[in-house]
Each structure stands twice: as C-alpha cells, then as structure tokens.
BAVOKOL-889772 format. One record per atom (N, C-alpha, C): chain; z, y, x; atom name; residue in one letter. Coordinates in Angstrom, 3 decimals. Layout:
<recs>
margu:up:north:east:rovo:marnu
A:Z:Y:X:CA:A .
...
</recs>
This chain:
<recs>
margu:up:north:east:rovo:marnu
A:0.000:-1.178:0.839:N:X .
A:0.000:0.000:0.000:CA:X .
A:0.000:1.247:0.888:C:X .
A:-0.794:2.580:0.517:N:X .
A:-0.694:3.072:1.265:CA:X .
A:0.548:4.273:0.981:C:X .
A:0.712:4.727:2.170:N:X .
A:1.741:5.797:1.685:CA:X .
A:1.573:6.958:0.899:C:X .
A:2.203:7.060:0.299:N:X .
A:1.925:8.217:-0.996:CA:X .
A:2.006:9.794:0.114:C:X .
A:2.636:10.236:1.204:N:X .
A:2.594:11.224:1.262:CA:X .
A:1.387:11.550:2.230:C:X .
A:0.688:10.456:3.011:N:X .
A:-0.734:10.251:3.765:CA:X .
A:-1.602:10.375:2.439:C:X .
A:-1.677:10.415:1.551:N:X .
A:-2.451:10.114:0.151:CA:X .
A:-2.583:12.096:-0.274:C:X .
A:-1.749:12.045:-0.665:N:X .
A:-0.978:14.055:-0.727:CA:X .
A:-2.054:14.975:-0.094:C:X .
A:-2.488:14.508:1.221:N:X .
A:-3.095:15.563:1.965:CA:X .
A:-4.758:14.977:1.462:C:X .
A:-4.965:13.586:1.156:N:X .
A:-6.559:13.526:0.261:CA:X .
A:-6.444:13.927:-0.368:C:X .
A:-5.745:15.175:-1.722:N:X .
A:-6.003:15.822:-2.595:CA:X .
A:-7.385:16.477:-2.583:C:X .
A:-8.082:16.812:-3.435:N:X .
A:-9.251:17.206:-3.179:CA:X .
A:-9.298:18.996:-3.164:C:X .
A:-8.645:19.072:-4.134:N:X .
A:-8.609:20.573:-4.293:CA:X .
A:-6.806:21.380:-3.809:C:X .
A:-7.156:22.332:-2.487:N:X .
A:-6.170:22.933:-1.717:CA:X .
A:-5.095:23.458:-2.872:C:X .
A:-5.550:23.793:-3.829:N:X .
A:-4.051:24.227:-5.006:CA:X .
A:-3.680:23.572:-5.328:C:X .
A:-4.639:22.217:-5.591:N:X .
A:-3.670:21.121:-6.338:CA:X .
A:-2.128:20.775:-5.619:C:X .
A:-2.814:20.307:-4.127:N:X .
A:-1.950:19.364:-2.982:CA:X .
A:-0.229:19.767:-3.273:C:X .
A:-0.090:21.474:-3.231:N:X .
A:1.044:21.090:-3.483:CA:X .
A:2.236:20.829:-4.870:C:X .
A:1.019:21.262:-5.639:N:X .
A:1.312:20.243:-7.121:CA:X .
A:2.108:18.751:-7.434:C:X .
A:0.878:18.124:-6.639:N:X .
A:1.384:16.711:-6.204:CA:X .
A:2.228:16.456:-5.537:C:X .
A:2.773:17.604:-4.009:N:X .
A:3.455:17.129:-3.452:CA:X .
A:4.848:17.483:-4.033:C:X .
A:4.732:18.427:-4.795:N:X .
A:6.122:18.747:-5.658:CA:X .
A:6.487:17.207:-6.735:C:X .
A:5.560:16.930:-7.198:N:X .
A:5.583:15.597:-8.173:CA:X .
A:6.092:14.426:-7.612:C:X .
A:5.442:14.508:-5.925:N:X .
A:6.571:13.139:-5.046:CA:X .
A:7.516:13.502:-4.549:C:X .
A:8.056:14.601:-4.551:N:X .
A:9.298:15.255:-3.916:CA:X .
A:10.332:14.816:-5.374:C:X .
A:10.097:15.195:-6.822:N:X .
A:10.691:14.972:-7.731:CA:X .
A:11.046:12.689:-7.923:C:X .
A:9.782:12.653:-7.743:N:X .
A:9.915:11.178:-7.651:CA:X .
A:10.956:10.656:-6.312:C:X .
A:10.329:11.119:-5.220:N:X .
A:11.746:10.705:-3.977:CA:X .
A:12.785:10.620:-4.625:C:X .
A:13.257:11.534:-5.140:N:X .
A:14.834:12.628:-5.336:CA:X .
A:15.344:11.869:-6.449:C:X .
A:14.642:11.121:-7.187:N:X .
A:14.986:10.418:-7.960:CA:X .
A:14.931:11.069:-9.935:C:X .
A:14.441:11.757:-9.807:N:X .
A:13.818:12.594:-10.949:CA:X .
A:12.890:12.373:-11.607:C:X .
A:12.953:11.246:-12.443:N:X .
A:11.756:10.796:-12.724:CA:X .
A:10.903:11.739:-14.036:C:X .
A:11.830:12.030:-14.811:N:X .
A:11.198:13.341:-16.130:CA:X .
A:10.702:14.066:-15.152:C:X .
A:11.167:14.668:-14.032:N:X .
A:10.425:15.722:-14.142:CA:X .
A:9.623:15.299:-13.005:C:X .
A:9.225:14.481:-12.798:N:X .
A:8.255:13.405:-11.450:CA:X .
A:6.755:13.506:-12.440:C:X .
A:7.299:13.046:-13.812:N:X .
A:6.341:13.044:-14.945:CA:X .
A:5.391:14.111:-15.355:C:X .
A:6.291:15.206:-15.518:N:X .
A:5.593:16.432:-15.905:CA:X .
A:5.162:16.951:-14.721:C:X .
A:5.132:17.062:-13.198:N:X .
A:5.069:17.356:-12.474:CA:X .
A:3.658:17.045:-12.188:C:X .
A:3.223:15.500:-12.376:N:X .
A:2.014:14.540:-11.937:CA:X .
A:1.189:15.158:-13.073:C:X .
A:1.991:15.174:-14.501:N:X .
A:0.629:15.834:-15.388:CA:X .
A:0.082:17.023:-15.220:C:X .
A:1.174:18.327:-15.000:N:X .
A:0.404:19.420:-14.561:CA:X .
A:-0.506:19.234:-12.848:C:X .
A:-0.162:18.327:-12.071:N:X .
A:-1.299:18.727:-11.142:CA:X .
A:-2.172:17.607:-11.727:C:X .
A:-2.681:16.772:-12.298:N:X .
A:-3.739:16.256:-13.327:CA:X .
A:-4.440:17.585:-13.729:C:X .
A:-3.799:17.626:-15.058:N:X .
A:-4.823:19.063:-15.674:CA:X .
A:-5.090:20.080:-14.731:C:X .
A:-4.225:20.472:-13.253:N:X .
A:-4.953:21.402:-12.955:CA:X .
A:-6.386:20.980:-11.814:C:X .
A:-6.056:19.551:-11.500:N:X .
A:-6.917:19.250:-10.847:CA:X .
A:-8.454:19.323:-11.455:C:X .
A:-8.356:18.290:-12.870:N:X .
A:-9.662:18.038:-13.765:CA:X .
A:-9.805:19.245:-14.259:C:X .
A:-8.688:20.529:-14.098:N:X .
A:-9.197:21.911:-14.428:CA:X .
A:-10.651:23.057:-13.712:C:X .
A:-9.788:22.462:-12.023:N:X .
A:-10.553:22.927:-10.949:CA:X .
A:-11.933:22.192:-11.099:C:X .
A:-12.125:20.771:-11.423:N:X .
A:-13.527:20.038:-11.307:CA:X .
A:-14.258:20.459:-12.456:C:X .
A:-13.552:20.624:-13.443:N:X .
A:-14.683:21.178:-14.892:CA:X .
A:-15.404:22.687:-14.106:C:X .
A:-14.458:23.768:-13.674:N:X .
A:-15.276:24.780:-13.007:CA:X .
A:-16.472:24.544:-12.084:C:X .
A:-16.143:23.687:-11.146:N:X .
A:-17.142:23.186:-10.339:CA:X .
A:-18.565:22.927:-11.272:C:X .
A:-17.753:21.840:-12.034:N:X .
A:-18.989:21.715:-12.712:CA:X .
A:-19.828:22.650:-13.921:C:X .
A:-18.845:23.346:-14.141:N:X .
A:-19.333:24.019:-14.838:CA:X .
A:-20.485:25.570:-14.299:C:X .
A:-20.185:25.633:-12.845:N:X .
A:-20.943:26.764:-11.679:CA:X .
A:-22.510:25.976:-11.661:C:X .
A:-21.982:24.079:-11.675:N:X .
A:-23.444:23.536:-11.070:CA:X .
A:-24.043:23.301:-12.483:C:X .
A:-24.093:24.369:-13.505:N:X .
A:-24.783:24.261:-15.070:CA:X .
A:-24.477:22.966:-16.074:C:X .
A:-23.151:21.904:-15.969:N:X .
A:-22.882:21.043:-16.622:CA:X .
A:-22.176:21.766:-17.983:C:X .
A:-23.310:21.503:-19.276:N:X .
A:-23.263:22.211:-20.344:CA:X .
A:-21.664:22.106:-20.496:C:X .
A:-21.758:20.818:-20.768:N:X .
A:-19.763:20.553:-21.528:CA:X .
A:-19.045:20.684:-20.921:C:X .
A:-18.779:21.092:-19.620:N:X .
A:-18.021:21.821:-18.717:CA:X .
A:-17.428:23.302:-18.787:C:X .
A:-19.209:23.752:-18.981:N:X .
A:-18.880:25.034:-19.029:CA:X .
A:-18.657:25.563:-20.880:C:X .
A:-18.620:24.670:-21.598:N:X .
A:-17.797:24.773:-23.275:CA:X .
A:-16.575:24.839:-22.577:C:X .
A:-15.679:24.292:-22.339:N:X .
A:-14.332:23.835:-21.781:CA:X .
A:-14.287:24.959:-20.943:C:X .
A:-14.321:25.804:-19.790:N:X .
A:-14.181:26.340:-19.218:CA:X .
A:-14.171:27.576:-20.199:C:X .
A:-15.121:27.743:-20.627:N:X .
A:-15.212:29.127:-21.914:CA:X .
A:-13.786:29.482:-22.546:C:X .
A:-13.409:28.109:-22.796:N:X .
A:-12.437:27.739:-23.740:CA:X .
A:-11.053:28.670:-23.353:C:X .
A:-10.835:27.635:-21.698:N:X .
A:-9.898:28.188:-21.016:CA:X .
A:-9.885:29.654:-20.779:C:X .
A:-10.889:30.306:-20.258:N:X .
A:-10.557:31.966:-19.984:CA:X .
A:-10.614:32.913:-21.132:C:X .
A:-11.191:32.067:-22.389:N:X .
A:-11.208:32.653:-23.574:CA:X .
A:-9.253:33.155:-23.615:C:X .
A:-8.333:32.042:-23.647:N:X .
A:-6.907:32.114:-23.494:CA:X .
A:-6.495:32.529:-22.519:C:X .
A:-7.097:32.767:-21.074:N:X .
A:-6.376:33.320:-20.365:CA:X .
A:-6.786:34.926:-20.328:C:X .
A:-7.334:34.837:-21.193:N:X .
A:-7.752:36.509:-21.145:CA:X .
A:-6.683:37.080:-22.285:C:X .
A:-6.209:36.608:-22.882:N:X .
A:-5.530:36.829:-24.002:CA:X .
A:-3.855:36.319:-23.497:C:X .
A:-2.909:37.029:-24.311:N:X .
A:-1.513:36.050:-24.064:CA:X .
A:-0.855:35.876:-25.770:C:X .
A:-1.688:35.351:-26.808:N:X .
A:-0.728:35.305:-27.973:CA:X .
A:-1.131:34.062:-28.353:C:X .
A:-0.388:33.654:-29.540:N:X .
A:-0.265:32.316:-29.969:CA:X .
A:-1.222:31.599:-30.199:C:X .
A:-2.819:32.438:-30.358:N:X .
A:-3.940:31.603:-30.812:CA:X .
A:-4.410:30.956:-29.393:C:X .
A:-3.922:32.025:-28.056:N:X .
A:-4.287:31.561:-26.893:CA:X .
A:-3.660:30.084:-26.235:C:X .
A:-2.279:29.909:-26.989:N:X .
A:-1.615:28.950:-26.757:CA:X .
A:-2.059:27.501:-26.911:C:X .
A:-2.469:27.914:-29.026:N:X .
A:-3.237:27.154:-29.164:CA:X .
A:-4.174:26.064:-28.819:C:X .
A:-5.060:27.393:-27.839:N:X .
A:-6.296:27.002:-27.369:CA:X .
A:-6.332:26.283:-26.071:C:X .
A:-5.003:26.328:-25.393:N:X .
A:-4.409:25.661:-24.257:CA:X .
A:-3.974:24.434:-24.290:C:X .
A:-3.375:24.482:-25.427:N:X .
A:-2.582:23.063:-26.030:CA:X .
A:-3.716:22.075:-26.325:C:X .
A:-5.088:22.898:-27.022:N:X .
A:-6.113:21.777:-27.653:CA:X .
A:-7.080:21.340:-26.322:C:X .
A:-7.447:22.572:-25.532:N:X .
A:-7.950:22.282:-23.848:CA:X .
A:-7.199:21.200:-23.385:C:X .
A:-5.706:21.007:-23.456:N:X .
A:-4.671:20.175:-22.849:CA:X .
A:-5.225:18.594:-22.989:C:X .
A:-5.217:18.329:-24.808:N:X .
A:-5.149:17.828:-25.448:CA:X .
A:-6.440:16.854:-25.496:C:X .
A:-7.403:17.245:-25.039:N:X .
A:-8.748:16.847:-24.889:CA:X .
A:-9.014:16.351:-23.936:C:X .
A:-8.254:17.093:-22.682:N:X .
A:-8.796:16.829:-21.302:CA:X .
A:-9.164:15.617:-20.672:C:X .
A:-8.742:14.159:-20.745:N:X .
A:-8.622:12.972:-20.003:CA:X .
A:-9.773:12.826:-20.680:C:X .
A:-10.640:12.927:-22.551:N:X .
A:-11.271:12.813:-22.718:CA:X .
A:-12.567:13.113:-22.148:C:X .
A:-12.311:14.803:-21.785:N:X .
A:-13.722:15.374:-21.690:CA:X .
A:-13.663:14.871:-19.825:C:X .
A:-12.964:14.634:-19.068:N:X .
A:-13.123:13.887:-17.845:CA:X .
A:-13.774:12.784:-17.692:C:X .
A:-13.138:11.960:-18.905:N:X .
A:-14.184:10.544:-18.670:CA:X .
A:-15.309:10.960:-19.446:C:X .
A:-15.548:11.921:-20.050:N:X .
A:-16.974:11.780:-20.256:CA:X .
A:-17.621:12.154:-20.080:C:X .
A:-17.379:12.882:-18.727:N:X .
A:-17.886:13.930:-17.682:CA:X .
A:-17.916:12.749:-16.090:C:X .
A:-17.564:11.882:-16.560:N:X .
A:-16.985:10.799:-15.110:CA:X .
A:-16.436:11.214:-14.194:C:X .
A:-15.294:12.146:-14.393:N:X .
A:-14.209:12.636:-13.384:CA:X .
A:-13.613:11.496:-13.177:C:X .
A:-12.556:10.754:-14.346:N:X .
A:-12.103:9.715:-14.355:CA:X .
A:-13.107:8.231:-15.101:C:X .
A:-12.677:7.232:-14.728:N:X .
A:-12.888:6.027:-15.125:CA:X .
A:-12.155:5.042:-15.505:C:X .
</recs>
C-alpha cells in the first residue's frame, strides 16, 4: 500500500494538496467526522478545478456547471446557496459523466 502522505503531493491541482493534506492530518489525529468532511470538500474542490479546465477547453456541460457556480459566487444570498447546494449535489454525477471519475 502506498503511503498516503507520498500520495498528498500527486494531487493534481496545487489548491487542492493542502485540502487533502488537512483531511489526513484529521484522519492521523484520529478525527474521523471531520477526516470526512475534510476529504469531501477537497473532492468538490478538486472536480471543481477540472470542470473549469474543462470548461476553458469548450466542454459544453462543463461550462453549464461552471456558469452555475460563478452565477453564486457573484451573488451572496440564499438563492446563491441554493445554487451551491444543487452544484454540490450533482457533482459525482456530472464527473462521471464527464469521466473525471469512474
């Protein structure tokens, strides 16, 4: 098996890394709730960073999803929340069907 913190530095995207490495620092420490939420936010922000990518190299449903997101971050009220929660909510979907994940 390999070691999880040799693994940390293959992150692909430089914001994520220390996302993750906060997520195995919580897991070490013995924290597993928040080991949890830790691994999901650098997830979404990872498949966040790859929808942009793809969405720069003209991948239509990428750049829907991306719309989505700055539509709410341009905004800070509850419909923006919304629209974060349903971006959230979708995401593993629109990855595999984008073949981020498999």
């Amino acid at each position: 098996m390999l070691n999880l913190e040799e693994r940390i530095t293959g992150v692909w995207h430089q914001e994520v890394r220390p996302l993750v490495a906060d997520a195995y620092r919580c897991h070490s420490t013995g924290t597993p709730r928040a080991a949890i939420v830790a691994t999901w936010t650098a997830v979404c922000a990872d498949i966040i960073h790859k929808l942009y990518q793809l969405a720069e190299d003209g991948d239509g449903t990428a750049d829907d999803v991306v719309k989505q997101i700055e539509s709410a971050r341009s905004k800070a009220d509850a419909e923006a929340l919304r629209t974060m929660q349903q971006v959230e909510r979708n995401l593993l979907q629109k990855a595999l069907d984008l073949e981020l994940i498999d």
